[in-house]
C-alpha positions in Angstrom: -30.8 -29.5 49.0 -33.5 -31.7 49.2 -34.0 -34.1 45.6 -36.7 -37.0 45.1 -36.0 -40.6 43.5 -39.3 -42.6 43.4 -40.6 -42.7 47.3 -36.6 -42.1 47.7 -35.3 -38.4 49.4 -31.9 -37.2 49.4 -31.3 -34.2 52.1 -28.0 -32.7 52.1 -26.3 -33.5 55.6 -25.4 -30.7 58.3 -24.2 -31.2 61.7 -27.4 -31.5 63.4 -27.6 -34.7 61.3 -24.6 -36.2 62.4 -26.3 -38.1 65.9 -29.1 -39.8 63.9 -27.0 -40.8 60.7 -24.1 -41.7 63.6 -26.5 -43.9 65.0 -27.3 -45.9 61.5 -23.9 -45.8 60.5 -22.5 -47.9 63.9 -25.8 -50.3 63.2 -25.1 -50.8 59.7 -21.0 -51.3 60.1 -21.6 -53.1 63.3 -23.9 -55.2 61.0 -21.5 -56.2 58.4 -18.7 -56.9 60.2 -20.8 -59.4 62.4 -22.0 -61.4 59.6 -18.4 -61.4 58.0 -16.2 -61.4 60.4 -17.8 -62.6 63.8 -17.0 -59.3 65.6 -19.7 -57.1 67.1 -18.0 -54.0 66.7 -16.2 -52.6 63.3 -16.0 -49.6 60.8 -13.5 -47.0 60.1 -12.4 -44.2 63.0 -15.0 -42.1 64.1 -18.2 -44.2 62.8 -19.9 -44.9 66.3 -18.8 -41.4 67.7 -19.4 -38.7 64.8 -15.9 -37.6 63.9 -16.2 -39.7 60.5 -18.9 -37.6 58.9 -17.0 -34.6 61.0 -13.7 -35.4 59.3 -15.2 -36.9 56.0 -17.8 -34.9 55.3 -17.5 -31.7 57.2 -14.5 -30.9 56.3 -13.8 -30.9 52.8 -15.3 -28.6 50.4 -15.3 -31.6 48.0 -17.3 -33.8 49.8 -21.0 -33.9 50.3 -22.9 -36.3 52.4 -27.1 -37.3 51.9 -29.5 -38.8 53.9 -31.5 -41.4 52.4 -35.2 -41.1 54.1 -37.7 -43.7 53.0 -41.0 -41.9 53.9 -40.0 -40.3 57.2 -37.7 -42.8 58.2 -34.1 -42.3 58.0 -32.4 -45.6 56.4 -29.4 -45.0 54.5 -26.7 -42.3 53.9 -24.3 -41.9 50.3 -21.2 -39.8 50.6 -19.8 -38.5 47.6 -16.4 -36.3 46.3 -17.2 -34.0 43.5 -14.0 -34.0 42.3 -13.1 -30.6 40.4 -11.5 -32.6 37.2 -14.5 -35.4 37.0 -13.1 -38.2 38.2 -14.9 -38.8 41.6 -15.1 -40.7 44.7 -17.7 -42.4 46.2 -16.9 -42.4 49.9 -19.1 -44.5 51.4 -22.7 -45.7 50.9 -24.5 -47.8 53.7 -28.1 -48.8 53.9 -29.9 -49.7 58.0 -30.1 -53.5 58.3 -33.8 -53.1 58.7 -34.3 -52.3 55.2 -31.7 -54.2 53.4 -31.9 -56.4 50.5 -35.2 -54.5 49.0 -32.7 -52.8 46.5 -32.7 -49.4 48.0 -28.9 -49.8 47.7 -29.0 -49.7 43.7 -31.3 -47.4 44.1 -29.1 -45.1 45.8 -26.4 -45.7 43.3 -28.9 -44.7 40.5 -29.5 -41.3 42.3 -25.8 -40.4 42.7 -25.4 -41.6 38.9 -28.0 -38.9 38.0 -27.4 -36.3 40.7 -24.4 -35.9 38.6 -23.7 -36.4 35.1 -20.7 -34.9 34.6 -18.8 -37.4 36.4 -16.6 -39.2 34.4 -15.4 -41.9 36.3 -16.0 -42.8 40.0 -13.4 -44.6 42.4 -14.1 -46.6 46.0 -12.5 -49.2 48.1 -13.8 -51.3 50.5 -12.9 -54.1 52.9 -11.6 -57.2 51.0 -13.8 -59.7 53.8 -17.0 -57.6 53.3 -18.0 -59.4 50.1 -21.7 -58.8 49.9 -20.2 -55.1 49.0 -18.1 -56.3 46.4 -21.5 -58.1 45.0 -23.1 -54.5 45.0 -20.4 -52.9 43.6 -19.9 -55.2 40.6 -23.6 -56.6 40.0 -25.3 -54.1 41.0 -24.0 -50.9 40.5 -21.3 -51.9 37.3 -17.7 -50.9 39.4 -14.6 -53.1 38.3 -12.1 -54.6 40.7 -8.9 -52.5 39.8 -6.9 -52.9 43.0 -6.1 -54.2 46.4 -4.2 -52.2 49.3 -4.2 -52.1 52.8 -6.8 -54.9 52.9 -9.5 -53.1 50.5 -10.2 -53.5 47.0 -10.4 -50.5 44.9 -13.1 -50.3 42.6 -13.4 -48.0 39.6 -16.6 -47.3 37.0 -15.9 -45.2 33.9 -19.0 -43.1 32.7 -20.1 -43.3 29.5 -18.3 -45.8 28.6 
């Protein structure tokens, strides 16, 4: 499935995606955790090999992963849970650090807000020392802080509230 949002594309993910979105995914996590945390290296299992989108993505019937392309360029990805009873999960959401901070991030968010309406809430966590996401997620994209465990916050939005 392929969808349009402004100069935006979405593309549905399939394994022969995983090398190049594997590639942006290390870049982007690698990113982050330099500029927060000094390390070179850092994301969850599997992001610099392909087992994450493997595991995450792959295999659960639930979950769907996009591409983001901007033009031809490939420079972000948006996993998502389409959770049978509404209340979903945003699994992860990641942007290259060549094209960050031009608000293709929000942009993203909007997408996923209108690629479906009949969420009716959406749930997350992320690291507690990544705090440009918890900007994102609260400023940007309208999540509330409902949690803390095992070093993440959880975030929460309620739809149409």
């Amino acid at each position: 499935m392929e969808q349009d949002c402004a100069e935006l594309r979405f593309c549905e993910m399939t394994e022969a995606d995983i090398p190049a979105l594997t590639a942006l995914m290390t870049r982007a996590f690698d990113d982050d955790t330099l500029k927060h945390r000094g390390q070179a290296k850092g994301g969850p299992p599997g992001y610099d090999d392909g087992g994450f989108f493997r595991e995450w993505v792959l295999g659960y019937k639930e979950s769907v992963g996009y591409s983001v392309l901007l033009g031809d360029a490939l420079v972000g990805c948006v996993i998502v849970w389409d959770m049978p009873d509404g209340h979903n999960l945003l699994g992860t959401v990641f942007v290259d650090p060549a094209y960050q901070d031009r608000g293709l991030g929000t942009r993203i968010w909007q997408w996923v807000e209108t690629a479906y309406p009949d969420a009716k809430s959406w749930r997350l966590e992320t690291p507690c020392w990544a705090t440009k996401n918890h900007y994102y997620y609260e400023i940007k994209c309208g999540f509330e802080r409902v949690g803390e465990q095992n070093e993440c916050y959880q975030y929460r939005k309620v739809m149409g509230a």
